[in-house]
C-alpha atoms as an extended CHARMM CRD file, in Angstrom:
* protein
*
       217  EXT
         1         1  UNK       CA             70.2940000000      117.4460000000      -22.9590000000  PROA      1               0.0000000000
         2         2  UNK       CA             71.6870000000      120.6290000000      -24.2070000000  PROA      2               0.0000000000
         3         3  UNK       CA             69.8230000000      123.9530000000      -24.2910000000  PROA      3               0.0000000000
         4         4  UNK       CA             69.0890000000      123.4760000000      -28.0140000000  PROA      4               0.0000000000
         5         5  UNK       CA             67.2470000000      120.6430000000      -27.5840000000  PROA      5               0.0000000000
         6         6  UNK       CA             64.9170000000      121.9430000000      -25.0910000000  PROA      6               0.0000000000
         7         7  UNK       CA             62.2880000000      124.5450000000      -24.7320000000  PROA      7               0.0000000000
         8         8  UNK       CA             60.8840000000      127.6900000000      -22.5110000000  PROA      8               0.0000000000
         9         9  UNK       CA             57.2560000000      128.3640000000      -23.0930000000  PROA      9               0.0000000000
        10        10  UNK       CA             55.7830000000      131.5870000000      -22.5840000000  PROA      10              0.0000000000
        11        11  UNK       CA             52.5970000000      132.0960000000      -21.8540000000  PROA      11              0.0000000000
        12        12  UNK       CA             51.3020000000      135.9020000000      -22.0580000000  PROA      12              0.0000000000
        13        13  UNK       CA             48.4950000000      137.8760000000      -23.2540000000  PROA      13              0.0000000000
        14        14  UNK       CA             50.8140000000      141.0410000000      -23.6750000000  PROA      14              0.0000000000
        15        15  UNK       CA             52.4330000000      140.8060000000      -26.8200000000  PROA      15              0.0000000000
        16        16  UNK       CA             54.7880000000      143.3150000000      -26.0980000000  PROA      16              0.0000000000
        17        17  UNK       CA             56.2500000000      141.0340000000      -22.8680000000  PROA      17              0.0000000000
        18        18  UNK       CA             56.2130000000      137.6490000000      -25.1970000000  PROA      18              0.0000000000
        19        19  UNK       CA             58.1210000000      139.5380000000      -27.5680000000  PROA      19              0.0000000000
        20        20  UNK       CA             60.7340000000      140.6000000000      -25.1130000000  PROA      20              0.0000000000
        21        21  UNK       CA             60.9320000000      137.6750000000      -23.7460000000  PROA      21              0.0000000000
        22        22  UNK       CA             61.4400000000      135.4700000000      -26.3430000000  PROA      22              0.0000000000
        23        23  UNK       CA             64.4190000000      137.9960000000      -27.7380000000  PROA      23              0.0000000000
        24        24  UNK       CA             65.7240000000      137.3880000000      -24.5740000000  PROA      24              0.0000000000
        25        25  UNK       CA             66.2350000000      134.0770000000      -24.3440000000  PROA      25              0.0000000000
        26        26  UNK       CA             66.8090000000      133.5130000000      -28.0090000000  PROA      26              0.0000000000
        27        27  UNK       CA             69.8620000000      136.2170000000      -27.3400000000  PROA      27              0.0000000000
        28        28  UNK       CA             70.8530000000      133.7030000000      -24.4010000000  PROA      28              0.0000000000
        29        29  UNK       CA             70.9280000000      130.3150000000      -27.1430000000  PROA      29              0.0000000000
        30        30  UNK       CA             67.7920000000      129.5830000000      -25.5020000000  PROA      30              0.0000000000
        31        31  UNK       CA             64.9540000000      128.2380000000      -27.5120000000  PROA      31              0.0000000000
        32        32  UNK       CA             61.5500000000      129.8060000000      -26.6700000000  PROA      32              0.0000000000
        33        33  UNK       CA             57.7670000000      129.4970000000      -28.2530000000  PROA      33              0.0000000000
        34        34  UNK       CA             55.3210000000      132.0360000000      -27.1210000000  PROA      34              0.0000000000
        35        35  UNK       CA             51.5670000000      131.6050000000      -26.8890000000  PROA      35              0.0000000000
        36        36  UNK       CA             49.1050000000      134.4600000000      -26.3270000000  PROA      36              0.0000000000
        37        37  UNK       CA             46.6130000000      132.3170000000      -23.7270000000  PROA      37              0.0000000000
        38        38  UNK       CA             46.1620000000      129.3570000000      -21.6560000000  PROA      38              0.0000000000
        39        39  UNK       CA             44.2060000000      127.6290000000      -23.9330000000  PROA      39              0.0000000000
        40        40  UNK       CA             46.6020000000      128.3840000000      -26.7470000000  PROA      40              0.0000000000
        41        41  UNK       CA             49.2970000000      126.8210000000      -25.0170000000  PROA      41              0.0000000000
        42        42  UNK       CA             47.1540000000      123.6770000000      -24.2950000000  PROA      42              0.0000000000
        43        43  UNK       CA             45.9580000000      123.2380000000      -28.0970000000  PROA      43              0.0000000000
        44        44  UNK       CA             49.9880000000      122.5740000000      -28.4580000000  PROA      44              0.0000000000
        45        45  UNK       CA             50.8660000000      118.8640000000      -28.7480000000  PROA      45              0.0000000000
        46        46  UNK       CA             52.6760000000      117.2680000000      -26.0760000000  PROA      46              0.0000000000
        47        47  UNK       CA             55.9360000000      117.7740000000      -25.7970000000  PROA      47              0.0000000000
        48        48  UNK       CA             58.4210000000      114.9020000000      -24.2020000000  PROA      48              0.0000000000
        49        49  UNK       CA             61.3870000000      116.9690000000      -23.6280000000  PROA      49              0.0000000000
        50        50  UNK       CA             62.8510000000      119.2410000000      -20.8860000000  PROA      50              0.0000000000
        51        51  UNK       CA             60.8990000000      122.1450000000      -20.8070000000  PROA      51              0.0000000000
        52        52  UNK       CA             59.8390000000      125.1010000000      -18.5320000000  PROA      52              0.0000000000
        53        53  UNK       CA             57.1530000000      127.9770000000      -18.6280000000  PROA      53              0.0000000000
        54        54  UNK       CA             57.2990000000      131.5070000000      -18.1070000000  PROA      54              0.0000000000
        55        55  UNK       CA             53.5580000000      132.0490000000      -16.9300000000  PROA      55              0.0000000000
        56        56  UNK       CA             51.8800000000      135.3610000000      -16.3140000000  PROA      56              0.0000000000
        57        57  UNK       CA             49.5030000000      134.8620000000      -13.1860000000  PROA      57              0.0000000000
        58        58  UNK       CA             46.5080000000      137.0350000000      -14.8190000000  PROA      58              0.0000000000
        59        59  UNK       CA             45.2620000000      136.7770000000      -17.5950000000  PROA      59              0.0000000000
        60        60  UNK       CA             41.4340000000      136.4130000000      -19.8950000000  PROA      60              0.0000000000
        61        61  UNK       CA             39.8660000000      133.0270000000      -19.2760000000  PROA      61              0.0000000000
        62        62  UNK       CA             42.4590000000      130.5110000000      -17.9880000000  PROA      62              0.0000000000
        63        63  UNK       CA             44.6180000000      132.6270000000      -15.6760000000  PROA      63              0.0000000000
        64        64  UNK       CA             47.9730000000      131.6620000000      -15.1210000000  PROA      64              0.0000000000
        65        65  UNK       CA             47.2570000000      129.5580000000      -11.9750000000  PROA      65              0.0000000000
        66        66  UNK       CA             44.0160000000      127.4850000000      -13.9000000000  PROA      66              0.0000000000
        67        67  UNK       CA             47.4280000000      126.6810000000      -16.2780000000  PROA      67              0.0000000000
        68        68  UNK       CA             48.8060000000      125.3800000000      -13.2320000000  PROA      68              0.0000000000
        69        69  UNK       CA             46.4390000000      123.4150000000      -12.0900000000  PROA      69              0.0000000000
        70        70  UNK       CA             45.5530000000      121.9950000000      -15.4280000000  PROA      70              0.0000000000
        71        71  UNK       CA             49.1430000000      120.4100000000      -15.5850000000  PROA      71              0.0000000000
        72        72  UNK       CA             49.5120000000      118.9210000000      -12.4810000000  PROA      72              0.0000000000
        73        73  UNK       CA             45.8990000000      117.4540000000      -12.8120000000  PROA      73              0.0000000000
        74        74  UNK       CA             47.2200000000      115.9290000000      -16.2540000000  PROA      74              0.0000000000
        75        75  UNK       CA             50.5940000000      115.2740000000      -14.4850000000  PROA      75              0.0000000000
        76        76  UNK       CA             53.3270000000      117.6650000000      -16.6530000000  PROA      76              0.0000000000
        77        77  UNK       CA             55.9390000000      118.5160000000      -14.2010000000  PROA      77              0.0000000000
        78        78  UNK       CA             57.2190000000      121.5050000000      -16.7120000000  PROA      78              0.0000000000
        79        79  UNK       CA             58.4490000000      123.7300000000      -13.8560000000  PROA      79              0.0000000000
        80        80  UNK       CA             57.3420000000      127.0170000000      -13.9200000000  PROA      80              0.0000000000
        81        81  UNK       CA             58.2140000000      130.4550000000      -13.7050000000  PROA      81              0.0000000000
        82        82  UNK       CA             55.1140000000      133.0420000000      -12.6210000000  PROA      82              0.0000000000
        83        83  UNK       CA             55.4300000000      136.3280000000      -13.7740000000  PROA      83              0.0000000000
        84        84  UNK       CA             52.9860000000      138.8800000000      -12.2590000000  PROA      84              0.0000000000
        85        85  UNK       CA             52.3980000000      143.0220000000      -13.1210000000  PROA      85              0.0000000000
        86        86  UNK       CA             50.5300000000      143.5660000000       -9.6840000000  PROA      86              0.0000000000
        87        87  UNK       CA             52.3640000000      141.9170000000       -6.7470000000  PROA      87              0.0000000000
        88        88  UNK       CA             50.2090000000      139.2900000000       -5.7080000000  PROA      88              0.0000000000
        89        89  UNK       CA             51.8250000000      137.8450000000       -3.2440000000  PROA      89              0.0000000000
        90        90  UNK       CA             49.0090000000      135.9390000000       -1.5780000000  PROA      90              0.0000000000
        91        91  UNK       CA             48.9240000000      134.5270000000       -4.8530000000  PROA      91              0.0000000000
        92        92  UNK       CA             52.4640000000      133.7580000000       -5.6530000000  PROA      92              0.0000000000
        93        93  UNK       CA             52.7510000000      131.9060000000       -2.3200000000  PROA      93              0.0000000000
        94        94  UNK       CA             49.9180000000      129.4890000000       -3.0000000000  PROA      94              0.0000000000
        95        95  UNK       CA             51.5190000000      129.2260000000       -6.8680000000  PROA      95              0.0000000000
        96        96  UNK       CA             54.8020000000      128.1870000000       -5.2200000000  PROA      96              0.0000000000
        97        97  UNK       CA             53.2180000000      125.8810000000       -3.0260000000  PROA      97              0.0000000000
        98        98  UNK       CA             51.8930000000      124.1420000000       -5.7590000000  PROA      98              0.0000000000
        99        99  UNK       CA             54.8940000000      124.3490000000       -7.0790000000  PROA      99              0.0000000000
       100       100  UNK       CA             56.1000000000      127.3890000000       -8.5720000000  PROA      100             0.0000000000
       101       101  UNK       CA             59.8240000000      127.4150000000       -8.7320000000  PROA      101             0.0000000000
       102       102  UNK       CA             59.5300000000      131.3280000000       -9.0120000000  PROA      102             0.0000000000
       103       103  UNK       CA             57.8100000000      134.3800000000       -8.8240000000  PROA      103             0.0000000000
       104       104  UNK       CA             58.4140000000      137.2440000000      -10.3620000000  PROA      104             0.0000000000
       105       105  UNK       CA             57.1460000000      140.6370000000      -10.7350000000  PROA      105             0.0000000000
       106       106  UNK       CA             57.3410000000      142.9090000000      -14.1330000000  PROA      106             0.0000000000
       107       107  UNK       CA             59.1290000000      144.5860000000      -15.6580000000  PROA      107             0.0000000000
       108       108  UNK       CA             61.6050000000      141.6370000000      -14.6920000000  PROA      108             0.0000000000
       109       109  UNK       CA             65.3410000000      141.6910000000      -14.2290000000  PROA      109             0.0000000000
       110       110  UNK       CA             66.8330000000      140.0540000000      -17.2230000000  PROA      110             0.0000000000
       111       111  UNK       CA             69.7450000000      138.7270000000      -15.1400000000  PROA      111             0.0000000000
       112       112  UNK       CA             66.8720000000      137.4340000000      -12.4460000000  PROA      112             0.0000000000
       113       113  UNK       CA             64.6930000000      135.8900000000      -15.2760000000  PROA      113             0.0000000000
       114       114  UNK       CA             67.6240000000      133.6520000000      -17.1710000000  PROA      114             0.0000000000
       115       115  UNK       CA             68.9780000000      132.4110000000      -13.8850000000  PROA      115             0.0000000000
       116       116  UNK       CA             65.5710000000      131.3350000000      -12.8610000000  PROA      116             0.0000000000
       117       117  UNK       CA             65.2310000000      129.7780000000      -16.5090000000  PROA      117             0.0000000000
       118       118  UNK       CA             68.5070000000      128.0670000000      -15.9470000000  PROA      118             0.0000000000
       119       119  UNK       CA             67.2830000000      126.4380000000      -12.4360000000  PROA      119             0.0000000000
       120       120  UNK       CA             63.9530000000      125.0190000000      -13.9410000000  PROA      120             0.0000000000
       121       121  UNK       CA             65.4770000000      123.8340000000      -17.0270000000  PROA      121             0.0000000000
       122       122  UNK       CA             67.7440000000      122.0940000000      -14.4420000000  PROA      122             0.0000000000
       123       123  UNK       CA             65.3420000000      120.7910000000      -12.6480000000  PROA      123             0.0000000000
       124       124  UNK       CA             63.3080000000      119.3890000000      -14.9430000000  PROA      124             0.0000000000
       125       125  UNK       CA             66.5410000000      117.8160000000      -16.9160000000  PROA      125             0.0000000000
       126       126  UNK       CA             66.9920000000      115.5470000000      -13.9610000000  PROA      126             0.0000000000
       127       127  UNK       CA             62.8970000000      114.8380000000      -13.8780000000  PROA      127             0.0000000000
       128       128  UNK       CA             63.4050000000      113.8930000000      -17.4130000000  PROA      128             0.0000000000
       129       129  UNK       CA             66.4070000000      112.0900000000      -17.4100000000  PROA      129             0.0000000000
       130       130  UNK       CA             64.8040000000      109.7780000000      -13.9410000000  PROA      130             0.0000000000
       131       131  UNK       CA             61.8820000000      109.1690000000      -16.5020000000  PROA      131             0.0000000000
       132       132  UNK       CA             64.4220000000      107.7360000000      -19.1740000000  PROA      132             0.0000000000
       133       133  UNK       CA             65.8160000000      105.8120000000      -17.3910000000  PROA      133             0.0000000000
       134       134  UNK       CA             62.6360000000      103.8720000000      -15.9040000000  PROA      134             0.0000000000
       135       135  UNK       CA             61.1760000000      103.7170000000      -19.3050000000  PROA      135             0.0000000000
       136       136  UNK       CA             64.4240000000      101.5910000000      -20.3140000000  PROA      136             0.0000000000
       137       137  UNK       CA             64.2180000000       99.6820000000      -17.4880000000  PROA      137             0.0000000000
       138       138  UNK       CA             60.3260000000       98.5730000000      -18.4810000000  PROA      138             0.0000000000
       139       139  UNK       CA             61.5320000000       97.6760000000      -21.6490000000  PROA      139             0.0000000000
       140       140  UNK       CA             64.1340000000       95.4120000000      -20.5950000000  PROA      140             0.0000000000
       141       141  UNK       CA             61.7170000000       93.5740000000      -17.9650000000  PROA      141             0.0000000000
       142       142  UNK       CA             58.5010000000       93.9410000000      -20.5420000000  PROA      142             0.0000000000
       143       143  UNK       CA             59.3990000000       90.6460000000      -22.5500000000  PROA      143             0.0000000000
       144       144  UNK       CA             59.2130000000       88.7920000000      -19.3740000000  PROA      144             0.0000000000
       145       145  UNK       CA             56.2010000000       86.0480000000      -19.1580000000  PROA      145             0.0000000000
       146       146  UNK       CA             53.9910000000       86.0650000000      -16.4220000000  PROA      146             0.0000000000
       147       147  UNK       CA             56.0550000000       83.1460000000      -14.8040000000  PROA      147             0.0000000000
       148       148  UNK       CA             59.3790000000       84.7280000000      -14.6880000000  PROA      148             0.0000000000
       149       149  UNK       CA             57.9280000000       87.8220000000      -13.1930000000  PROA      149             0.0000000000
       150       150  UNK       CA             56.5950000000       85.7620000000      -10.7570000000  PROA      150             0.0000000000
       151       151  UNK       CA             59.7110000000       84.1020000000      -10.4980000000  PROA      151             0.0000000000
       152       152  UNK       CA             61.4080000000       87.6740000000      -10.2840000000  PROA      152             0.0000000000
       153       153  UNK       CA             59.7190000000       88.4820000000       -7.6390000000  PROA      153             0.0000000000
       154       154  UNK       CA             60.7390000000       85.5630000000       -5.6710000000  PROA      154             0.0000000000
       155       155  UNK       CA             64.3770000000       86.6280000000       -6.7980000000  PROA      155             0.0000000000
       156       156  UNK       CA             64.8100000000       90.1140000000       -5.1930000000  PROA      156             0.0000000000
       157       157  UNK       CA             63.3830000000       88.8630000000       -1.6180000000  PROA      157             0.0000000000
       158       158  UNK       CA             67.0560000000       86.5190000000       -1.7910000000  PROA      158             0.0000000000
       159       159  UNK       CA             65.3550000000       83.6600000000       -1.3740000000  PROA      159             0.0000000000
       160       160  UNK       CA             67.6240000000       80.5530000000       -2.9160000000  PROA      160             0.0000000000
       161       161  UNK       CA             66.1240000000       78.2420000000       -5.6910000000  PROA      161             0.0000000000
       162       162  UNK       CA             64.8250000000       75.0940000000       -3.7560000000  PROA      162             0.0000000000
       163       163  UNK       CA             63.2460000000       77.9230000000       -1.2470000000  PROA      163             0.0000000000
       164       164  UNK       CA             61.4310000000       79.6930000000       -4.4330000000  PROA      164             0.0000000000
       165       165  UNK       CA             60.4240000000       76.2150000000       -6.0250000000  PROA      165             0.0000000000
       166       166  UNK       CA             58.7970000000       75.1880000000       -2.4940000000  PROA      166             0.0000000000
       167       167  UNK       CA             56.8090000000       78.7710000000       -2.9400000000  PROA      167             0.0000000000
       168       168  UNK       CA             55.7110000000       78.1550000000       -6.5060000000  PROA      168             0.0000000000
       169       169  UNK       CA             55.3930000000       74.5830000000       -6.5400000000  PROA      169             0.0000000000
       170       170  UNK       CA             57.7050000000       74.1960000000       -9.2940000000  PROA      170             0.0000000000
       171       171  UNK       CA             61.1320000000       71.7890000000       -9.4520000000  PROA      171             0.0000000000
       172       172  UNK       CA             64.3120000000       73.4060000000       -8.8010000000  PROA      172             0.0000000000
       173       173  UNK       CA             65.0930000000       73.2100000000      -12.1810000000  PROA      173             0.0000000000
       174       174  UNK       CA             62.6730000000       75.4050000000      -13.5960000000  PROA      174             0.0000000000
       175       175  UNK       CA             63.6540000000       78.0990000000      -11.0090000000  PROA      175             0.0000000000
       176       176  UNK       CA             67.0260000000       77.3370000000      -12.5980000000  PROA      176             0.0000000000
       177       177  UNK       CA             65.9300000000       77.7220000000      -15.8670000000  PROA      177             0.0000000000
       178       178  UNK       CA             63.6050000000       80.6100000000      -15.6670000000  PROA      178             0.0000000000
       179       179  UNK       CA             66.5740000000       82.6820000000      -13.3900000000  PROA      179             0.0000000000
       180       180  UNK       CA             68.8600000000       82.7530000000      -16.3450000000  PROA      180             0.0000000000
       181       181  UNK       CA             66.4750000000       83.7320000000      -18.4040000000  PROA      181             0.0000000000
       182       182  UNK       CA             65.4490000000       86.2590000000      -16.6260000000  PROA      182             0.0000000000
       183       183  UNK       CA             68.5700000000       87.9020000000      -16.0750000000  PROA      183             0.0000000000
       184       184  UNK       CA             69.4950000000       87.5250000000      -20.1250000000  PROA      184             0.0000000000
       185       185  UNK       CA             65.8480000000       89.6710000000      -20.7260000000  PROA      185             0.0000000000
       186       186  UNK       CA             66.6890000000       91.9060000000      -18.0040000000  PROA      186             0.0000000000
       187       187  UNK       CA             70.3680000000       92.3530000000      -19.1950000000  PROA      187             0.0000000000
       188       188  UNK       CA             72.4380000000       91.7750000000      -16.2590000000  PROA      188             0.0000000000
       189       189  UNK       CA             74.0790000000       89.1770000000      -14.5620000000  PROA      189             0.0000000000
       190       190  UNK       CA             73.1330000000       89.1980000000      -10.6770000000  PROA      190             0.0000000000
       191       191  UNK       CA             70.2070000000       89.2380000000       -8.5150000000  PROA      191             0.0000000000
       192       192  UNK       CA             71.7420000000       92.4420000000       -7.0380000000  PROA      192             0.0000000000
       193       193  UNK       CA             71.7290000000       94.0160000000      -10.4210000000  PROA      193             0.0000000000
       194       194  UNK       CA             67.6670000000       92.6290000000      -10.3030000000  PROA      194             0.0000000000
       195       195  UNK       CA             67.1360000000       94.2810000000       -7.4680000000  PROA      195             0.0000000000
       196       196  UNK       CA             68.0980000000       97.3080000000       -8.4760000000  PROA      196             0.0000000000
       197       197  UNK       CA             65.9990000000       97.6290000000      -11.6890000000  PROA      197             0.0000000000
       198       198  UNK       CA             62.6280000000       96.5090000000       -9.9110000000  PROA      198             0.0000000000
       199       199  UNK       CA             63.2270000000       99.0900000000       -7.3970000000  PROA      199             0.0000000000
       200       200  UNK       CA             63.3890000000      101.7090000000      -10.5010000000  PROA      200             0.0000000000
       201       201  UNK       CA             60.8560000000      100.0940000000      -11.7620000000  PROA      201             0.0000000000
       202       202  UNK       CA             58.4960000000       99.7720000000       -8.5210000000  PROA      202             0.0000000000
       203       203  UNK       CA             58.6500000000       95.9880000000       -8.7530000000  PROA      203             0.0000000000
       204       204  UNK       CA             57.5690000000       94.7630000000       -5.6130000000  PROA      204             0.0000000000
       205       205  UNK       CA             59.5090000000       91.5250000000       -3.5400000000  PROA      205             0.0000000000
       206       206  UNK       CA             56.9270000000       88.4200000000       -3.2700000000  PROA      206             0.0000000000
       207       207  UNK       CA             55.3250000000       87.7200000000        0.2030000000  PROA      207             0.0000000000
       208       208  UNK       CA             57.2560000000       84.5130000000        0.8390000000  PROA      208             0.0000000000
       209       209  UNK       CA             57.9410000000       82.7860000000        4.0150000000  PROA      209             0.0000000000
       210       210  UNK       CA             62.2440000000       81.8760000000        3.2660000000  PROA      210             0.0000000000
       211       211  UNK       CA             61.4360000000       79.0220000000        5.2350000000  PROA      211             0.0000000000
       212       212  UNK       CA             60.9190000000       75.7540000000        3.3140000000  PROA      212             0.0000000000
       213       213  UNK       CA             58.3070000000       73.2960000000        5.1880000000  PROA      213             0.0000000000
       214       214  UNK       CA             59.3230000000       71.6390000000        8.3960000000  PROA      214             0.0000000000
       215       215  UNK       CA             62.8060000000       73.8190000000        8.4770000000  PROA      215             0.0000000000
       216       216  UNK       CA             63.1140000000       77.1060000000       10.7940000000  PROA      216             0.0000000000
       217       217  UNK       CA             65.5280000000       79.8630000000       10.1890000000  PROA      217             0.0000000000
């Protein structure tokens, strides 16, 4: 994703700052949009993309680490840049323990601030791109039936047809049958290849005994 197509917010009661800030990075091909409070930046919709924030730590109502705190509760992993006027170190260590990927005191470096831009819009690419990638995965396994993911399941533990039949209670056959299916949904043409997308996907093996009745290992 190039730098055009995502987004720093900044998030500053101080116009002044927001201004300079957002010159910056628009002088760097960065895009930027600023917000004047917290709760300013959380009456913004969504925003799927790669994305960091340039927080100030203190500010009126929501301070910079309720921000914090409200994201991770809601689950946005936008990484995020403190930016503090007083030092506050106590508080910048618990903000990068909660993870902060900087903190940094004004007036800030310009050379400082757009490499530590660069390394959360990094960051977060790879997040992003990770959460791509399962959400095509889902897709292709989504149009399975309730039977195949069964059936699936039986798959990636490497059991062999007759063994997975004697688990379900099915005829080989259908095992048969429902295997190639399965891999024509799923888009590939192993079980290896299976086994790889349900571990993207968090697609757990079946608790089978390989065994089939009356034969040992």
């Amino acid at each position: 994703m190039s730098e055009e197509s995502s987004v720093v917010f900044i998030v500053d009661d101080d116009e002044t700052v927001r201004c300079g800030l957002g010159r910056l990075l628009r002088s760097a091909g960065i895009r930027s949009e600023e917000f004047a409070s917290a709760a300013e930046f959380l009456a913004r919709p969504a925003f799927d993309g790669v994305a960091c924030i340039i927080l100030d730590i203190s500010m009126p109502g929501l301070t910079g680490v309720d921000l914090q705190q409200r994201l991770l509760a809601g689950g946005v992993d936008y990484p995020v840049i403190f930016l503090t006027g007083h030092g506050d170190l106590p508080t910048g260590v618990q903000a990068m323990k909660r993870g902060a990927i900087d903190f940094l005191t004004k007036p800030v470096d310009e050379e400082v601030l757009l490499e530590a831009v660069a390394g959360a819009l990094e960051k977060h690419e790879k997040l992003w791109q990770k959460r791509q990638a399962v959400s095509a995965v889902r897709k292709q396994l989504e149009s399975l039936s309730p039977r195949e993911i069964d059936v699936l399941r039986c798959l990636i533990t490497g059991a062999t047809n007759k063994r997975i039949a004697a688990h379900l209670g099915v005829v080989e056959d259908t095992v048969k049958v429902h295997r190639g299916r399965i891999l024509h949904k799923a888009g590939v043409t192993s079980v290896a290849a299976l086994v790889r997308l349900c571990a993207i996907t968090g697609i757990k093996p079946a608790a089978m005994t390989l065994d089939l009745p009356g034969h040992s290992s």
